[in-house]
MMTF fields as JSON, N, C-alpha, C and O atoms, coordinates in Angstrom:
{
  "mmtfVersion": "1.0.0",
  "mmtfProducer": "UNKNOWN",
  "numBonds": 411,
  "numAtoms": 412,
  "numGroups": 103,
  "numChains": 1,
  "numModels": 1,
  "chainsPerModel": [1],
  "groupsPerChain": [103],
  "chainIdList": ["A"],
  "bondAtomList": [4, 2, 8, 6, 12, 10, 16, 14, 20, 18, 24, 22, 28, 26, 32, 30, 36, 34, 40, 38, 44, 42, 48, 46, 52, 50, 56, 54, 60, 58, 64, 62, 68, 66, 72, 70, 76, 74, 80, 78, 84, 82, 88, 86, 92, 90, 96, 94, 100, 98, 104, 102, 108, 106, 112, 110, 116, 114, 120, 118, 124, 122, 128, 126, 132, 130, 136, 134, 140, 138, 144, 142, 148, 146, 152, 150, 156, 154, 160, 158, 164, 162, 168, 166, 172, 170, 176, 174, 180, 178, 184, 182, 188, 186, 192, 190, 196, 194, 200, 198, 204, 202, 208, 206, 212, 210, 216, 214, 220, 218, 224, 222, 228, 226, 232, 230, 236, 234, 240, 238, 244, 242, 248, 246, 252, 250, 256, 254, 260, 258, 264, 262, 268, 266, 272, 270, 276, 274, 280, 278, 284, 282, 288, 286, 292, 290, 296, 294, 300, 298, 304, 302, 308, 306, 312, 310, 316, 314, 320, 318, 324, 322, 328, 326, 332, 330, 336, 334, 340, 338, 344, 342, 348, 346, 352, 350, 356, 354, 360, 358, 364, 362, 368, 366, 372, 370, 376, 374, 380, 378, 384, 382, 388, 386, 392, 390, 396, 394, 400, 398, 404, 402, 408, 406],
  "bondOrderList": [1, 1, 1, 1, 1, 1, 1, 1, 1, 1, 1, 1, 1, 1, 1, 1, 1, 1, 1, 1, 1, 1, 1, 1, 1, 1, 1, 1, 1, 1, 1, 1, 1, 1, 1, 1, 1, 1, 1, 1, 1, 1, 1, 1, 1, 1, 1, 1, 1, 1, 1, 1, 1, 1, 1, 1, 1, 1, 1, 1, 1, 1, 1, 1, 1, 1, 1, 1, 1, 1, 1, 1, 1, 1, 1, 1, 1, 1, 1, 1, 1, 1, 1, 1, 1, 1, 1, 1, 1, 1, 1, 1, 1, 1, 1, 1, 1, 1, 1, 1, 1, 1],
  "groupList": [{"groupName": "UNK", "atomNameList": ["N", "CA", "C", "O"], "elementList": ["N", "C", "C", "O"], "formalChargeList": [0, 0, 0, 0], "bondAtomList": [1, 0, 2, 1, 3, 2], "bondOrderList": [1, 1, 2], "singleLetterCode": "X", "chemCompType": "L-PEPTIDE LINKING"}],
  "groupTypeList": [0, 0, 0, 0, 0, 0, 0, 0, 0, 0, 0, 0, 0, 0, 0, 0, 0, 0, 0, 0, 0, 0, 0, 0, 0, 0, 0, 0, 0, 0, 0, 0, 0, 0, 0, 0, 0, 0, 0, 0, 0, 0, 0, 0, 0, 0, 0, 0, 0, 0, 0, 0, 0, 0, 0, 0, 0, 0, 0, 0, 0, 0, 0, 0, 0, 0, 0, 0, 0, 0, 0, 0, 0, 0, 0, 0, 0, 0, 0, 0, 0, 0, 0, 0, 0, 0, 0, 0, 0, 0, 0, 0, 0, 0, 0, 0, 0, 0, 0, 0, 0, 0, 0],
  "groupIdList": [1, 2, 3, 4, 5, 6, 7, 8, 9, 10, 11, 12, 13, 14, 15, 16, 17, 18, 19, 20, 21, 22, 23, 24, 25, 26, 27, 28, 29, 30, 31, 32, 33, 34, 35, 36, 37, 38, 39, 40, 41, 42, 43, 44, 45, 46, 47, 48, 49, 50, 51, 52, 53, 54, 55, 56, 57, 58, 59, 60, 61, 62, 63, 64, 65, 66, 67, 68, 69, 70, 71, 72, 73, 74, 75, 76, 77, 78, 79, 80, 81, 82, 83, 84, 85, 86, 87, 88, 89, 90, 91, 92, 93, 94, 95, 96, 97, 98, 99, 100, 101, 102, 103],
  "secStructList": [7, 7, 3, 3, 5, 7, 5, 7, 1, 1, 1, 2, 2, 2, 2, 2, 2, 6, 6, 2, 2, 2, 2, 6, 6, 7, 7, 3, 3, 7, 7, 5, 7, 7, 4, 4, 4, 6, 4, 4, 4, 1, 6, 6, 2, 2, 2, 2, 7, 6, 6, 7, 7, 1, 7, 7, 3, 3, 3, 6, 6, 3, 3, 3, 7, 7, 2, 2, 2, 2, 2, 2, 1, 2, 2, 2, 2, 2, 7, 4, 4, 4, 2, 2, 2, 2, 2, 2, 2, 2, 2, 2, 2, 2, 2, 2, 6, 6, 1, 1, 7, 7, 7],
  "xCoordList": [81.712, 81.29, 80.004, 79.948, 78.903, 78.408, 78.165, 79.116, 76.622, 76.627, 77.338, 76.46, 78.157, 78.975, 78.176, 77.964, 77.831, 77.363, 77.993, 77.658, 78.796, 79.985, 79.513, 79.88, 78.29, 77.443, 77.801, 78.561, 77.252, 77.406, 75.83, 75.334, 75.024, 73.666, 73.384, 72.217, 74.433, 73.895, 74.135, 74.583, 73.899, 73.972, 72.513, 72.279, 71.47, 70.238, 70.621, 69.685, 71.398, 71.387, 71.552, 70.864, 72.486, 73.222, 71.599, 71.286, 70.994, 70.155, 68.685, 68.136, 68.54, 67.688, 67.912, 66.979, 69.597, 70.341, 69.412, 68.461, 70.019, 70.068, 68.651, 68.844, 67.562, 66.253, 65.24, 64.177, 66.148, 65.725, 65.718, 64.678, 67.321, 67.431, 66.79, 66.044, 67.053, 66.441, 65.055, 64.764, 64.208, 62.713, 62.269, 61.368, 62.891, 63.403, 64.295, 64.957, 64.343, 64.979, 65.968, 66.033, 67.087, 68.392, 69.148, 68.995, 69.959, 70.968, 72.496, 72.841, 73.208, 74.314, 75.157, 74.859, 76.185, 77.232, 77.238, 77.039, 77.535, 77.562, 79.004, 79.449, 79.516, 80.742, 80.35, 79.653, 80.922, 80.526, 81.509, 82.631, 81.457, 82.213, 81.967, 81.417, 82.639, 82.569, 82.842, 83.779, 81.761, 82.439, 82.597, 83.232, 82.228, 82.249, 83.91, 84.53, 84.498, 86.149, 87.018, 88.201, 85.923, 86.882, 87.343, 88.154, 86.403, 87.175, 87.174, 87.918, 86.019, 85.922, 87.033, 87.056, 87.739, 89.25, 90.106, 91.01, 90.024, 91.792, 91.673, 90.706, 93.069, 93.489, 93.178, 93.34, 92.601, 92.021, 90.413, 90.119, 89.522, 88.144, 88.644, 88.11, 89.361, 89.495, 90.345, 91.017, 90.348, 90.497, 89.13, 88.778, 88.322, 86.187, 85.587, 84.507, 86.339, 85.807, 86.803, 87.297, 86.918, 88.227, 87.624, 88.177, 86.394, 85.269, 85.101, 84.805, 85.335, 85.297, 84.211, 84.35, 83.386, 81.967, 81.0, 81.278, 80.018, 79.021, 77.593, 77.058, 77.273, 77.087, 78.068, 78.371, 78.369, 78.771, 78.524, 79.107, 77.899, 77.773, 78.691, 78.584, 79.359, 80.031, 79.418, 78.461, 79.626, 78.667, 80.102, 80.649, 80.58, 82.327, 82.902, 83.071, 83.475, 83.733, 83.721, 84.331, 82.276, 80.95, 80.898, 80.748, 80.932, 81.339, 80.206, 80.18, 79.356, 78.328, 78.355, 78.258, 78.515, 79.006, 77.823, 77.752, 77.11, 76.225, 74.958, 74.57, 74.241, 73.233, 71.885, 71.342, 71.617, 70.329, 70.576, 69.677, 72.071, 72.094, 72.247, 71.853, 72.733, 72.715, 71.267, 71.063, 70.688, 69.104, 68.543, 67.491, 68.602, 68.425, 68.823, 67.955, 70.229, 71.001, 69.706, 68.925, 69.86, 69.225, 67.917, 67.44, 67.387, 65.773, 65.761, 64.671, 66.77, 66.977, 67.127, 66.559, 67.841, 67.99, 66.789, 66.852, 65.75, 65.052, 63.951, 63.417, 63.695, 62.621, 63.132, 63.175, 63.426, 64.159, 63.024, 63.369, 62.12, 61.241, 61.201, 60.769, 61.83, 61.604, 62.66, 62.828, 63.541, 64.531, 63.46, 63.609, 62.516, 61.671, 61.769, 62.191, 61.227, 61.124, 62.83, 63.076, 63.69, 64.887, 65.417, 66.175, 65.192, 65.472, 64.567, 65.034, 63.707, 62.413, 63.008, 63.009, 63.402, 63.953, 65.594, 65.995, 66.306, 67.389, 67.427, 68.306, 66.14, 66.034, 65.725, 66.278, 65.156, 64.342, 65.322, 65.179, 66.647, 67.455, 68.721, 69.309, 68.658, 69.901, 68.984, 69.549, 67.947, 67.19, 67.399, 67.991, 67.132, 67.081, 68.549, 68.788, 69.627, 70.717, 71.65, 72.797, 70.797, 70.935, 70.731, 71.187, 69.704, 69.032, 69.542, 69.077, 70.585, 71.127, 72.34, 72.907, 72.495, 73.466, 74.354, 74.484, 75.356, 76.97, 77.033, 76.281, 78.717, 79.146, 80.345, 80.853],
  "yCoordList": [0.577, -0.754, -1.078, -0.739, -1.741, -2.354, -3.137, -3.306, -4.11, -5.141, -6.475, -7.277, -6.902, -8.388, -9.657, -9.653, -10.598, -11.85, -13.167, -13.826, -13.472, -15.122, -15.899, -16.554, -16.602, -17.766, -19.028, -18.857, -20.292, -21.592, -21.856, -22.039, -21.795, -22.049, -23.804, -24.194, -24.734, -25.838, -25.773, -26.789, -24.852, -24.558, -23.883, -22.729, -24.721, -23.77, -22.777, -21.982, -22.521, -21.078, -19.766, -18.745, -20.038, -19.97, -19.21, -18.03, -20.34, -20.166, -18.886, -17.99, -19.46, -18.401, -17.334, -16.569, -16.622, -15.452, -14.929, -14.157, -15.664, -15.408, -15.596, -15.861, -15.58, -15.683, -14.399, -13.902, -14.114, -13.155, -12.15, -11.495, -11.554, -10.327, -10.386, -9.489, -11.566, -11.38, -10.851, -9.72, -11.545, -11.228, -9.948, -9.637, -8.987, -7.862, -7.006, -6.087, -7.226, -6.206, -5.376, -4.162, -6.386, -5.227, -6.092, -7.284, -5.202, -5.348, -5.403, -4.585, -6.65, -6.967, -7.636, -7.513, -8.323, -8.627, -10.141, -10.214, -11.354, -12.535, -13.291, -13.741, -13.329, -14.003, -15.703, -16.091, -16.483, -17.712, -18.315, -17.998, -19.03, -19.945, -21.764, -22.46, -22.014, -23.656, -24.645, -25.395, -24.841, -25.649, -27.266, -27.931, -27.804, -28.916, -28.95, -29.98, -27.95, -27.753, -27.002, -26.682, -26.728, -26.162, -24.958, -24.572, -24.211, -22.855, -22.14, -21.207, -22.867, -21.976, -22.337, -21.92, -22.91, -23.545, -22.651, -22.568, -21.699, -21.431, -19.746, -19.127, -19.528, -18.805, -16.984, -16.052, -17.152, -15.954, -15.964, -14.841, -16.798, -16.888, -16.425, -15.324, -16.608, -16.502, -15.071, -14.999, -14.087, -12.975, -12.366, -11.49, -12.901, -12.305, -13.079, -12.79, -14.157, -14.584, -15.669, -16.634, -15.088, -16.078, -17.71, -18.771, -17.495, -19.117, -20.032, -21.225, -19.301, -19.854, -20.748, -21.831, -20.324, -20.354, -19.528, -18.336, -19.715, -19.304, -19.183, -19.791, -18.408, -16.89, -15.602, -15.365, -14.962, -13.878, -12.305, -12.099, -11.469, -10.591, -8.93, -8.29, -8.723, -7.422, -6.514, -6.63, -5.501, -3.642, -3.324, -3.588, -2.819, -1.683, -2.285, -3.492, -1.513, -2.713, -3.082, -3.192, -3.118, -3.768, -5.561, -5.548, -6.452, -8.167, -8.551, -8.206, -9.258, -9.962, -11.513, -11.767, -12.67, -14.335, -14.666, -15.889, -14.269, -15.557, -15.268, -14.172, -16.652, -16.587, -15.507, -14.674, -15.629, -15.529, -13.453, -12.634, -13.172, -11.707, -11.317, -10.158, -11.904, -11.885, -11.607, -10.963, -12.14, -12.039, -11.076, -10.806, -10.409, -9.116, -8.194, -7.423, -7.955, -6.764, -6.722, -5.844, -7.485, -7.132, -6.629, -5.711, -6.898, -6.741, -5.179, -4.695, -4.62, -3.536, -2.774, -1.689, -2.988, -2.823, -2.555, -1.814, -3.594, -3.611, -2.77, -2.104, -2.978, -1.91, -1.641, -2.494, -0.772, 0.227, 0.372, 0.691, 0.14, 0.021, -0.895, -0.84, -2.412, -3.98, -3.752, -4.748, -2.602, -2.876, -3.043, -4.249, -2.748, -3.168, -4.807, -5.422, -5.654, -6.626, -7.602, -8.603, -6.785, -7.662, -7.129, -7.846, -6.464, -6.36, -7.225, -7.396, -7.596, -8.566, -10.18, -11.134, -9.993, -11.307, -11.456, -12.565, -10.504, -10.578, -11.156, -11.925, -10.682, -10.554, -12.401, -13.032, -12.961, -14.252, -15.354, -16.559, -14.621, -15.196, -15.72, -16.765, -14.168, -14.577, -15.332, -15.734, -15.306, -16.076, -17.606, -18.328, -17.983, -19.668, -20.013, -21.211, -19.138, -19.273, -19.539, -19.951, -19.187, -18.889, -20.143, -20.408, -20.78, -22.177, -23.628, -24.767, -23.065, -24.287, -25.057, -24.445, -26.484, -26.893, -26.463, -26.24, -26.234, -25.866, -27.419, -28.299, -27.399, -28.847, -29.143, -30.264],
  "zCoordList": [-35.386, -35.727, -34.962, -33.78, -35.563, -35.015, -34.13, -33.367, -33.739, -33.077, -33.252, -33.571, -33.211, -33.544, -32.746, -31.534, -33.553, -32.636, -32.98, -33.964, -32.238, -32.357, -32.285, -31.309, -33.176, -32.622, -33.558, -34.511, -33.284, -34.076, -33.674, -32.562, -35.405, -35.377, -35.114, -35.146, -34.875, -34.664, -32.896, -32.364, -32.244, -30.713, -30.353, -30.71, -29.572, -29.563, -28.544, -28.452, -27.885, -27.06, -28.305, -28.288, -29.218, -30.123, -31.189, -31.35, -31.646, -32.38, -31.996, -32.638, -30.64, -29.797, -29.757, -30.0, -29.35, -30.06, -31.12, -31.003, -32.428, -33.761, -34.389, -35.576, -34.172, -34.307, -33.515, -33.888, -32.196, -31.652, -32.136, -32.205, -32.807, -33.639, -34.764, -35.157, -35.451, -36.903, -36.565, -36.954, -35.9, -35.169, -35.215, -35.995, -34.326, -33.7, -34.702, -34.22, -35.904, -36.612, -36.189, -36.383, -35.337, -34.62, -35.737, -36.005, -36.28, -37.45, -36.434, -35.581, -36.877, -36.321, -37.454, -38.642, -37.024, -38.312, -37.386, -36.173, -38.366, -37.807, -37.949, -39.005, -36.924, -36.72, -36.416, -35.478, -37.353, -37.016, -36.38, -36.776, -35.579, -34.801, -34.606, -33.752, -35.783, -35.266, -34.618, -34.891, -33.302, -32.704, -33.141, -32.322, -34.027, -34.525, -34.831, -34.568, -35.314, -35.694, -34.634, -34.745, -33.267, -32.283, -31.943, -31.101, -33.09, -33.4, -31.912, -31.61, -30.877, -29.523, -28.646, -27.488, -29.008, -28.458, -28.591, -27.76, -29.754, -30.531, -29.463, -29.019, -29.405, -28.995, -29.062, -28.274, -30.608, -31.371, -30.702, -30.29, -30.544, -29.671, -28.588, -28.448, -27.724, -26.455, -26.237, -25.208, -27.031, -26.732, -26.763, -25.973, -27.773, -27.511, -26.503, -25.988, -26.182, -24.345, -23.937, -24.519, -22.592, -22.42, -22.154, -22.443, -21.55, -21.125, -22.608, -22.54, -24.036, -24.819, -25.226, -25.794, -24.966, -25.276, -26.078, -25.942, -26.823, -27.551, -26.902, -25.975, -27.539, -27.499, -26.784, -25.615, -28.003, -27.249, -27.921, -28.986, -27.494, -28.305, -27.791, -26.745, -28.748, -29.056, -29.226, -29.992, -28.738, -29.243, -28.927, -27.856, -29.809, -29.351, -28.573, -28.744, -27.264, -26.688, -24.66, -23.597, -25.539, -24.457, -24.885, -26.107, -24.605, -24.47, -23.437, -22.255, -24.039, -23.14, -23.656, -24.856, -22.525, -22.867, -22.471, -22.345, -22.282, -21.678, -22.359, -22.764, -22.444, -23.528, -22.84, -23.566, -21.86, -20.981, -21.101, -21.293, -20.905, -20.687, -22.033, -22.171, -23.266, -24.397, -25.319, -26.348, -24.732, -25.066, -24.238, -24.817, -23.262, -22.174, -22.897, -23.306, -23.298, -23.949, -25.378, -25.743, -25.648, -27.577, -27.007, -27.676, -26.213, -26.115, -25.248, -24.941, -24.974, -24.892, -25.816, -25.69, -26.951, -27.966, -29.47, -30.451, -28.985, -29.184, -29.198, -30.084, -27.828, -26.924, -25.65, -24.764, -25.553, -24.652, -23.135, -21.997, -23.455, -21.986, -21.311, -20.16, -22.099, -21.582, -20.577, -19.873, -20.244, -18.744, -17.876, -17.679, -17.225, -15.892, -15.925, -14.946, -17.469, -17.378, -17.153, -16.48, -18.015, -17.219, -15.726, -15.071, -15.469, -14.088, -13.04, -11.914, -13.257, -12.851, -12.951, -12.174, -14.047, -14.506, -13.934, -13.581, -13.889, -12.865, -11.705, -11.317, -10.912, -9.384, -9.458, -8.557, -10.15, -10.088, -10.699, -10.491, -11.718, -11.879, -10.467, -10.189, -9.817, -8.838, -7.183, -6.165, -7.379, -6.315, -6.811, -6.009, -7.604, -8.316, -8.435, -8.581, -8.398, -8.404, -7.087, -6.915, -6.415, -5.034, -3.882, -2.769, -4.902, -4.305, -5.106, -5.126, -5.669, -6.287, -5.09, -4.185, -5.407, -4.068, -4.611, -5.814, -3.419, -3.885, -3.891, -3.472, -4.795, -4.98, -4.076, -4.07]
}
């Protein structure tokens, strides 16, 4: 099986996903998920992520939830040399992450 992507296009993380591939010519299968009806609630979502949230993208069974690494993975996918640039973008991710207050 293919790439699988669980998105709801009225979600811009969601949409950024799904604009990226189309862009990028990586062929995936589109699982829609509505959250307007909750579908990221039901019990069946939350075996493709238990956080129950959108974006999530499937390769076999490789599971990436989060929008920011979701868009990393494809662009690998993509172009296979852009790892320098997410690893760049890693390092600058867990620094800003780093400087957020705890609550």
């Amino acid at each position: 099986m293919g790439l699988e992507l669980y998105l709801d296009l009225l979600s811009q993380p969601c949409r950024a996903v799904y604009i990226f591939a189309k862009k990028n010519g990586i062929p995936f299968e589109l699982r829609t998920v509505e959250l307007i009806k909750g579908q990221h609630l039901s019990d069946a979502f939350a075996q493709v992520n238990p956080v129950k949230r959108v974006p999530v993208l499937k390769d076999g069974d490789f599971t990436l939830t989060e929008s920011p690494w979701v868009l990393a993975a494809k662009s690998l996918k993509a172009d296979p040399s852009w790892l320098h640039g997410a690893s760049a973008w890693r390092q600058q991710w867990e620094w800003s992450s780093s400087r957020r207050p705890m609550k």
